[in-house]
N, C-alpha and C positions, 0 to 999 in steps of 0.2 A: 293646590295645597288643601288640607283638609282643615274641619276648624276643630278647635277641642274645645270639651268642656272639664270642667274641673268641679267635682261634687265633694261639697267639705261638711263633715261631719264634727261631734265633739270629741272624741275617743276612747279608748277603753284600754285596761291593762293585757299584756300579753298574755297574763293567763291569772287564775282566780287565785293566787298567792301573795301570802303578804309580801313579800320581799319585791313582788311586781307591784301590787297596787300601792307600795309606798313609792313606787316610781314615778309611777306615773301620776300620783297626788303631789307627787313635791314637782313637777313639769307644771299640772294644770293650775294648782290651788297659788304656786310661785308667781304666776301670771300678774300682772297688775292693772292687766284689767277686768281683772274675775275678784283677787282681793284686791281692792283701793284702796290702801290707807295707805301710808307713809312706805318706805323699803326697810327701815327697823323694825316698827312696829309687824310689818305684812313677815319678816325673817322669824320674828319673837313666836309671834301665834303660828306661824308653821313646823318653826322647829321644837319650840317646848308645849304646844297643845295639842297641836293637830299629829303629827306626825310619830311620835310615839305610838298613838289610841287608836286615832281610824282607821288606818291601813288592815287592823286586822279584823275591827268589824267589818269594813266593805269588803274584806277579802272574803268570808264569810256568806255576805249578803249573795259575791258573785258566784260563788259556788252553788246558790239555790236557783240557778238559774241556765248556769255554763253549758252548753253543750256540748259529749263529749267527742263530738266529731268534728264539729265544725267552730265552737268556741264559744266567743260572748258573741249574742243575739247581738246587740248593735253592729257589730262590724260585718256580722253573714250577713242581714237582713241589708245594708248599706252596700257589700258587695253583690248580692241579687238584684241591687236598683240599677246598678253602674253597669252593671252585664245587659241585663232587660234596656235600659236606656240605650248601649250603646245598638243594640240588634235591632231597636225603634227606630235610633237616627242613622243608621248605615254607613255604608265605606264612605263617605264623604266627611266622617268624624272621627274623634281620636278623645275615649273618655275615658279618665280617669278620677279615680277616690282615690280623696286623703284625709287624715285627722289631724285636727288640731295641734293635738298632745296625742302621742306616740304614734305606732304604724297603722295603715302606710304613711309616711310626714309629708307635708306639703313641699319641701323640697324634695322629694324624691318624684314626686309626681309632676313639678314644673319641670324637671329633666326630661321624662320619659316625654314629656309634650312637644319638648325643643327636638329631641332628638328623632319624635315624628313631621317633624316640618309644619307644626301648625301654622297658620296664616294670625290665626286671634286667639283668645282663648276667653272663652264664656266661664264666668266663676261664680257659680253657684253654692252659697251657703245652707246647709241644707236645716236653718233654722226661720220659722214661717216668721213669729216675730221679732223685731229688730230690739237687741241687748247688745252695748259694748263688748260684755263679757264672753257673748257667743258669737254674733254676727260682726261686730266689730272686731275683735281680736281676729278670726279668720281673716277676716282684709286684712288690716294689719299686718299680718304674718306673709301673705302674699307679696303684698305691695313690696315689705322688706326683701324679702328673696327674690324678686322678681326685676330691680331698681341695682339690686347687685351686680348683676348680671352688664357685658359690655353692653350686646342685643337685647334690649329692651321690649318683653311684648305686649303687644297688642291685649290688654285685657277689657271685660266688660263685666262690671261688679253687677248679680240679680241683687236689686234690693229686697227686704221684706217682704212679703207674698203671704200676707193674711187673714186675705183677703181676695188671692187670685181665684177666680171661677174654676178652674183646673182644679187648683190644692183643694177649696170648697168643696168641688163637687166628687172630687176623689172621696173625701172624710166622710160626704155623705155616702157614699157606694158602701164603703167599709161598716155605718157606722148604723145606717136603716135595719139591716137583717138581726144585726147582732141585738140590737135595743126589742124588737119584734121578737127573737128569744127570750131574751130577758123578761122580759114582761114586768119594767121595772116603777115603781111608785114616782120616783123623781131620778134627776137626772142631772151630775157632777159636770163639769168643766173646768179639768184639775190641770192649770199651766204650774210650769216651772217657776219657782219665785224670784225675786229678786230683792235685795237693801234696797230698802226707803233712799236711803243715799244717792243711789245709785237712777233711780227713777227721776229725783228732783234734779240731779246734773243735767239729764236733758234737756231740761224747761229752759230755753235759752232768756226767757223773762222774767224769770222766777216767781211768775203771779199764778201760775194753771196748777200747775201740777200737784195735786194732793191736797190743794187749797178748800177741797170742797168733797161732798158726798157723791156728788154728779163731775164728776170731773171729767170722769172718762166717759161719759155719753156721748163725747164727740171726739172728734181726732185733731183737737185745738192745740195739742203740740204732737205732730207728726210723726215726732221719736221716743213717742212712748210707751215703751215695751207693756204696761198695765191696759193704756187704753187701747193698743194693736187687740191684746187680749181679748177684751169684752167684744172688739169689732169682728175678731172670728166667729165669738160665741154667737154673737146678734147673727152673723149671717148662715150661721151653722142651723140652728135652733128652729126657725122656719119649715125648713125643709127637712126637720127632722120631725114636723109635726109638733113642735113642742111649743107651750105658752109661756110667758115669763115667769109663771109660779111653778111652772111645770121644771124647770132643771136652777141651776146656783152655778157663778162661775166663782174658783177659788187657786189659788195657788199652796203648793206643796216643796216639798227640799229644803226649808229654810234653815241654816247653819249660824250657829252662836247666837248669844245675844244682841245684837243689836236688831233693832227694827225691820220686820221684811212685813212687803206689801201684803193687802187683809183683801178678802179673808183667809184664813189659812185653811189648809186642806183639810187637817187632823182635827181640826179645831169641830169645823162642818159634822166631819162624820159622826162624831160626840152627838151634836145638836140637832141633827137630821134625825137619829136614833130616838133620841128621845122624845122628837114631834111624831115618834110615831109611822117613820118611813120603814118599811120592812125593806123591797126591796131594789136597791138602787145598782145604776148605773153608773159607769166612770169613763170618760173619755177625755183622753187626754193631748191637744191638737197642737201643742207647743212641740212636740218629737212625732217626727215623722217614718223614722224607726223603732220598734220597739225594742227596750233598751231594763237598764238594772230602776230608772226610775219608772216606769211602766209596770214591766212584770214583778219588777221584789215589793218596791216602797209600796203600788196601788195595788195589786194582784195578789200578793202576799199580804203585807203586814198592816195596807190598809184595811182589805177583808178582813181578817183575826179584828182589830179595829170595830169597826164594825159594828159585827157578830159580838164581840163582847158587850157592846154600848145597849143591845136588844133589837138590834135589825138582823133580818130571819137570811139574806145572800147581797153580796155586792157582789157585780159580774163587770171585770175590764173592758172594754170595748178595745180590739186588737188597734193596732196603729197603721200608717200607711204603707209601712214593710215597702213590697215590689208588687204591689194589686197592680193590676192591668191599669185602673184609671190614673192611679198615681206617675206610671211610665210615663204615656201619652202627655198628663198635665207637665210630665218633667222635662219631654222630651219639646212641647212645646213651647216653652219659657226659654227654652235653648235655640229654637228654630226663633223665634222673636228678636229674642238679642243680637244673635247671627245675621240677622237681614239688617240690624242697627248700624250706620256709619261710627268706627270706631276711633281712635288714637290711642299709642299707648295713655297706659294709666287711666281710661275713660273710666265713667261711670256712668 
């Protein structure tokens, strides 16, 4: 029997239309573990804030981006991984992608596995650091569809990979040439954000987490999507030749009022301008596709950004798409777990 692997991604609309992206905003943002507050309160802010308004900015946004052959960058770039991985790991495997929120769905793809006879099935989320809202929701959602089922299968959950020497040394592949163009003054580490809220739930002590300036210098709560952060950067930044004054790590996306972890991305750009950075670099290692918060929010509207503040270019650094090294790092996080004694529901 062969083994499978299962590559999960976060999603995208089926096409750059509002009447889509309000779909699939009311699927993702409906989630509770993406918004966490109460199921009134998370119904109230979707149905009379959200859901009105942003559908047709981000439908907008996708459009600056779409392409028109092949669609939204996240989902080509995610099915170019899943194709190249599977021609890496051979007939002896059965891979398949799926999304979150919308197609392909994670039940469509535990079918096509069963229906291949897998023996296990390796479930890889294809988010480096660990968030409820990304990493954990994907479990989540497995484990549900998967528990349904009479035949229960054999799963094996990849944790977080931060930090793996593969994902590492992919980002460096990608990330040397491009900086080496650039020819850039300082140098961005722009992760996806996250609520305050949402970072202090992890701290299963409640004394680490956000208590202090230096918090995340170490990985003193293990599930800390901020400090995984800084721990890629620290291991990125080395080997990218870079000193600690030399690049700033910061996060970006942050949605409504309430608290999201500092520093902020937009915030940076402002402040790096005005110290006088002309021209900077952006990379961004929390998405390993590139996707609408890569190319629009940093590539688009952070450049414009920018350039308005008095910095002379900001140049994206591409993401880890389907690069040769990324296959191999993907293909062998897959080969690891598969030689792993498993049971169902493992981890």
């Amino acid at each position: 029997m062969p083994h499978g692997l299962l590559l999960i991604n976060l999603g995208t609309p089926d096409d750059p239309s509002t009447p889509a992206v309000r779909r699939y905003l009311r699927e993702f943002l409906g989630d509770p573990r993406v918004i966490d507050i109460n199921a009134i309160g998370r119904a109230l802010l979707l149905h009379l804030v959200i859901l009105p308004t942003r559908p047709a900015k981000s439908a907008h946004a996708y459009r600056t981006i779409w392409d028109p052959e092949r669609g939204s960058p996240l989902l080509y770039h995610s099915q170019d991984l899943a194709a190249a991985v599977a021609t890496r790991l051979g007939a002896g495997w059965q891979v398949e992608l799926a999304m979150r929120y919308g197609k392909p769905s994670i039940a469509d793809a535990l079918a096509r596995l069963e229906q291949a006879h897998v023996d296990r099935v390796v479930v890889l989320p294809l988010f480096p650091q660990y968030a409820t809202s990304s990493t954990g929701t994907a479990i989540a959602r497995v484990m549900e569809l998967a528990t349904a089922r009479w035949n229960v299968p054999a799963l094996d959950f990849v944790p977080a990979f931060f930090d793996d020497p593969g994902f590492i040394a992919a980002f460096e592949a990608v990330a040397k040439p491009a900086l080496a163009a650039a020819r850039a003054d300082h140098v961005l580490f722009s992760f996806h954000g996250l609520p305050v809220r949402q970072i202090v739930k992890t701290d299963m002590t409640g004394a680490h987490c956000l208590k202090s300036a230096t918090c995340c210098d170490t990985l003193a709560n293990p599930s800390c999507y901020r400090a995984q952060s800084y721990a890629t950067a620290r291991a990125l930044a080395p080997r990218l030749g870079l000193t600690p004054t030399q690049y700033t790590v910061c996060f970006q996306s942050r949605l409504g009022r309430t608290p999201w972890i500092e520093p902020y991305t937009d915030v940076e750009l402002d402040r790096l301008a005005k110290a006088g950075v002309k021209r900077l670099a952006v990379l961004c290692p929390a998405f390993v596709a590139d996707c609408l918060e890569t190319v629009e929010e940093i590539g688009i509207r952070a450049r414009e950004q920018f350039k308005a503040a008095g910095g002379e270019e900001l140049v994206l650094v591409p993401s880890l798409n389907a690069t040769p090294a990324w296959v191999d790092a993907v293909a062998a996080i897959a080969e690891r777990h598969a030689a792993r004694k498993s049971l169902p529901i493992a981890g």
